[in-house]
C-alpha positions in Angstrom: 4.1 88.5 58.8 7.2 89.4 60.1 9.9 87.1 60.6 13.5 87.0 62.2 16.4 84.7 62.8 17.7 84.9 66.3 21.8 84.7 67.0 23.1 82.0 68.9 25.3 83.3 71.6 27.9 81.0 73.3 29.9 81.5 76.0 32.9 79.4 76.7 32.8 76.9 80.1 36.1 76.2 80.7 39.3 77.5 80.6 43.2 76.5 81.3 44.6 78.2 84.4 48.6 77.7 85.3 49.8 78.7 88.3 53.3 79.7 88.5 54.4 79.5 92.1 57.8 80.7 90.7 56.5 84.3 89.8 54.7 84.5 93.0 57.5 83.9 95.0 60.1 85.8 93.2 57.3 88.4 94.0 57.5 87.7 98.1 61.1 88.1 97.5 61.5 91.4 95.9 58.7 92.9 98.1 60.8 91.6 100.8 63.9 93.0 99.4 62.4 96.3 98.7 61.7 96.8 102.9 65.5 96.9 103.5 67.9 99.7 103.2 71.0 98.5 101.5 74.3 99.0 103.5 77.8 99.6 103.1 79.9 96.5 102.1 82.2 96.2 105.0 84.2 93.7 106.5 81.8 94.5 109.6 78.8 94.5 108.3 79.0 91.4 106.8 80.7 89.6 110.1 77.7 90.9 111.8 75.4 88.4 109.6 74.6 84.7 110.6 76.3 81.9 108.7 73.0 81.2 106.8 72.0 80.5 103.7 70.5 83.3 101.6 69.9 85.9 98.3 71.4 88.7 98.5 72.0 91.8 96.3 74.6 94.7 95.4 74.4 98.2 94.5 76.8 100.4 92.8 76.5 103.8 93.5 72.3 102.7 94.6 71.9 101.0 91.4 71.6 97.0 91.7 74.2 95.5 89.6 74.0 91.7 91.0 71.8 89.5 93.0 73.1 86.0 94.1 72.3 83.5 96.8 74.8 82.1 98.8 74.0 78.3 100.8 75.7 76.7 103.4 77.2 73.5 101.9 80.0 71.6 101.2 80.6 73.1 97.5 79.2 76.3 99.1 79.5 79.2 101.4 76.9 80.6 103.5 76.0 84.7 103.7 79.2 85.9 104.9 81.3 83.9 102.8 80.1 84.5 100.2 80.0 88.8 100.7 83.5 88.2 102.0 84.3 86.9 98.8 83.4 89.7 96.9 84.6 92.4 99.4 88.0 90.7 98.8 87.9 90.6 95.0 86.4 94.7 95.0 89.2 95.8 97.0 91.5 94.8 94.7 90.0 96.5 91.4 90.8 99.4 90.0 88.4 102.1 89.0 86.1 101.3 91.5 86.1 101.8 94.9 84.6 99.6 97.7 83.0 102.0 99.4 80.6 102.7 96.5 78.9 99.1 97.2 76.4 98.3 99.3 74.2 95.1 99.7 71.2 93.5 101.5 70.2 90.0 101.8 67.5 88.0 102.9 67.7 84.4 105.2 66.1 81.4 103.5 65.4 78.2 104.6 66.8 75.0 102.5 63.6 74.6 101.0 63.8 78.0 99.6 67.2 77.7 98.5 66.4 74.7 96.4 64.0 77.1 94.1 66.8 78.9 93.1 66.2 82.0 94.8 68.3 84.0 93.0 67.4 83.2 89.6 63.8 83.7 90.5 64.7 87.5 91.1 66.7 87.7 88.1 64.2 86.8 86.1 62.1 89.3 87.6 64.7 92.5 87.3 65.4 91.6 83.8 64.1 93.9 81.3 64.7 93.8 77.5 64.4 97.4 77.0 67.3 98.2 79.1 70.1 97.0 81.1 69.5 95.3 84.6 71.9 93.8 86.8 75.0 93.7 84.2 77.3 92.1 86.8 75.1 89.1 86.2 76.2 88.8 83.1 79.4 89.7 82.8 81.7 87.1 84.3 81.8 89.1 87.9 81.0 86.2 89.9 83.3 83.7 87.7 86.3 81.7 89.5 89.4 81.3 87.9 88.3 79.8 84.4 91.4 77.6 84.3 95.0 77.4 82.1 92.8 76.6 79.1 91.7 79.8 79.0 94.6 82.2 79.6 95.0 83.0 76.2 91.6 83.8 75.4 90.9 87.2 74.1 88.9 89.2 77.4 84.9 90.6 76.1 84.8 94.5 76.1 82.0 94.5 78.6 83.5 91.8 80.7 83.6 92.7 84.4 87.8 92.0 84.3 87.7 95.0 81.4 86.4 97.3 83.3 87.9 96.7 86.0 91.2 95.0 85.8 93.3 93.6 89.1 95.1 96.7 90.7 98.5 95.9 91.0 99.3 99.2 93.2 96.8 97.8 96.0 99.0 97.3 99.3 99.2 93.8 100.6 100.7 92.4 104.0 101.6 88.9 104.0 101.3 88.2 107.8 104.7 87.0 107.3 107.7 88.9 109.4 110.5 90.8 107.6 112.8 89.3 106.0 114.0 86.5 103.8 112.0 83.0 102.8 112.0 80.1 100.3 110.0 81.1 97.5 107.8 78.5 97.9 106.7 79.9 101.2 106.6 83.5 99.8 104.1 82.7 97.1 102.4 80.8 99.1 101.8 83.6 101.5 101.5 86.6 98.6 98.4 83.9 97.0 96.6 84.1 100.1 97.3 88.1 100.3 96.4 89.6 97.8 92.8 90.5 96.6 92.7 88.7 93.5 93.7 84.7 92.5 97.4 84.4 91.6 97.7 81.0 90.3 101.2 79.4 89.9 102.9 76.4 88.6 104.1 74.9 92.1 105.0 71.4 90.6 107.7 72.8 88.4 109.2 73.9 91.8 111.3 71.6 93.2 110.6 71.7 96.6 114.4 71.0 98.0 115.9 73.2 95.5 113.6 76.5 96.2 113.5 75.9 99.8 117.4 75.8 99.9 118.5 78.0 96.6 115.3 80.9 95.5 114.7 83.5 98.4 112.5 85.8 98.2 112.2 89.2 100.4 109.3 89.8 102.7 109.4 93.6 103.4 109.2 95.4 106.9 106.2 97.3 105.8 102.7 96.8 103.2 104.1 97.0 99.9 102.7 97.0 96.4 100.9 93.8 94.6 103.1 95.1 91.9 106.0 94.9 93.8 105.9 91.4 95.8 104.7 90.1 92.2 107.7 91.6 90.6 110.3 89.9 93.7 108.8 86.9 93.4 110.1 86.4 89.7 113.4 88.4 91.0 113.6 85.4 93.4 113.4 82.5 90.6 116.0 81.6 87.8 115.7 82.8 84.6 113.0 81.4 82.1 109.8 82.0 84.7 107.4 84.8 83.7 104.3 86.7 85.3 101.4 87.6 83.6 99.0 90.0 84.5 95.9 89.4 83.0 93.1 91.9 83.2 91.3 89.8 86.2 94.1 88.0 88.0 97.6 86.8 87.4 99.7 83.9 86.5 103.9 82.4 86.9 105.2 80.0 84.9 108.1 78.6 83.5 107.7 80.6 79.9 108.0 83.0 77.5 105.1 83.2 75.9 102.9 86.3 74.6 99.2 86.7 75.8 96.3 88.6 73.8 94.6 90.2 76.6 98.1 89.9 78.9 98.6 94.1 80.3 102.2 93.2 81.8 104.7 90.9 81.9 107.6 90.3 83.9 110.7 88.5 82.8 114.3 88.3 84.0 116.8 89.2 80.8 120.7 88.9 81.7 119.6 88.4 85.7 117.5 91.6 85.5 114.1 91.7 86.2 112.2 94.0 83.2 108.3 94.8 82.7 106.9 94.4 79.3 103.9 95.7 78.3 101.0 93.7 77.1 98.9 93.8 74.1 96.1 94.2 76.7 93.8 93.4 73.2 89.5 93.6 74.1 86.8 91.9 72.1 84.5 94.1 71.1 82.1 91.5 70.6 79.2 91.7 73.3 75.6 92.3 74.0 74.5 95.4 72.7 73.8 98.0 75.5 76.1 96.1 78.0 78.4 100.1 79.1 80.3 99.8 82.1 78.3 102.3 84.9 79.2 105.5 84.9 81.9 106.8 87.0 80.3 109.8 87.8 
């Protein structure tokens, strides 16, 4: 008599399912994204948009490099505020040239924009294996990170290393020829140039500079090196400016920055340029190269 023992087979009735709504939509987005043909950043293009809120992304050379999102608020600035920002702040770099970026962007409603848009795409493009969108990560979309922070020693592959202010940019003031408080003047060179100057304005007694420290407005565009450099020709001895790899600062002082690439000081009623230690931490992510140039 033959016998036999029959296996039990079980199959399994249920299951967990999760639906992430984020990856889906980050999906829409970059399939979205994908229809467009990137443009040139111009001052045109980017007046030709609607003051709407949006993501939006940038391309070196046709390599993405950033993706943000930009909202109309308060706190905020809608699409072409916020491209106008960073037209401003690449025309004033040096090794890289403005007319090697492009962007697109998409509109989104405020429901959208709530999602965080933009970190939905990021977290799509990232990839471990190589680099993605290094401008994400590298401190170019960071505001002026404060007096606190002056002295700090600048990353390697920080966006303000590889591309540090250009002080041979030309700049026009708006202001006519000729000679004005140096209040006024810095006022007017701040709102100039391509990158933040900040300044100690309390320290400036309003009376005194408006009456005692001209500086000169020229008849033509002229240097950021050069209005920088009147502007402590114009104030007594004792003020200094610093030019820091991503912006610059004036105050009443004499004191040595690590990452500082030029001073200017007045010695015996002379204005003389010092040269910075300009020092780079080479501590960073691994991988993180500025793009090529080439």
């Amino acid at each position: 008599m033959l016998s036999y023992v029959a296996e039990s087979t079980t199959s399994q009735a249920f299951a967990e399912f999760k639906l992430s709504i984020t990856r889906a939509m980050a999906d829409q987005l970059a399939e979205a994204l994908a229809r467009l043909e990137p443009a040139p950043l111009t001052k045109e293009n980017v007046e030709a948009l609607e003051e709407r809120p949006g993501v939006y992304e940038l391309f070196l050379r046709g390599e993405r490099v950033y993706v943000g999102k930009a909202s109309k608020s308060k706190s905020s600035k809608d699409l072409p505020g916020r491209l106008g920002d960073h037209i401003r702040k690449l025309s004033g770099r040096a090794g890289i040239s403005l007319s090697e970026i492009s962007f697109q962007c998409l509109y989104v409603d405020e429901d959208l924009e709530a999602a965080a848009p933009e970190t939905m795409l990021i977290n799509k493009y990232k990839d471990r294996r190589r680099q993605t969108l290094p401008w994400n990560f590298n401190g170019f979309g960071n505001n002026d990170p404060g007096r606190n922070r002056d002295h700090s020693v600048v990353k390697s592959n920080h966006f303000d290393a590889w591309y540090p202010v250009d002080l041979d940019v030309l700049v026009s003031t708006g202001l006519e020829p000729g000679y004005y408080p140096v209040t006024k003047y810095l006022e007017a060179v701040k709102t100039a140039l391509p990158f933040n100057l900040r300044y100690d304005s309390k320290a400036l007694s309003p009376r005194k500079a408006d009456t005692t420290y001209l500086a000169k407005i020229p008849a033509h565009e002229t240097s950021a090196r050069d209005l920088l450099r009147e502007a402590v020709e114009a104030l007594p001895r004792g003020w200094q400016a610093t030019v820091l790899p991503g912006y610059v600062i004036l105050y009443q002082e004499e004191t040595s920055y690590k990452s500082a690439r030029l001073y200017w000081r007045k010695h015996d009623d002379e204005v003389v340029e010092i040269t910075g230690l300009n020092l780079r931490d080479p501590q960073g992510e691994a991988g993180e190269e500025p793009p090529p140039n080439e």
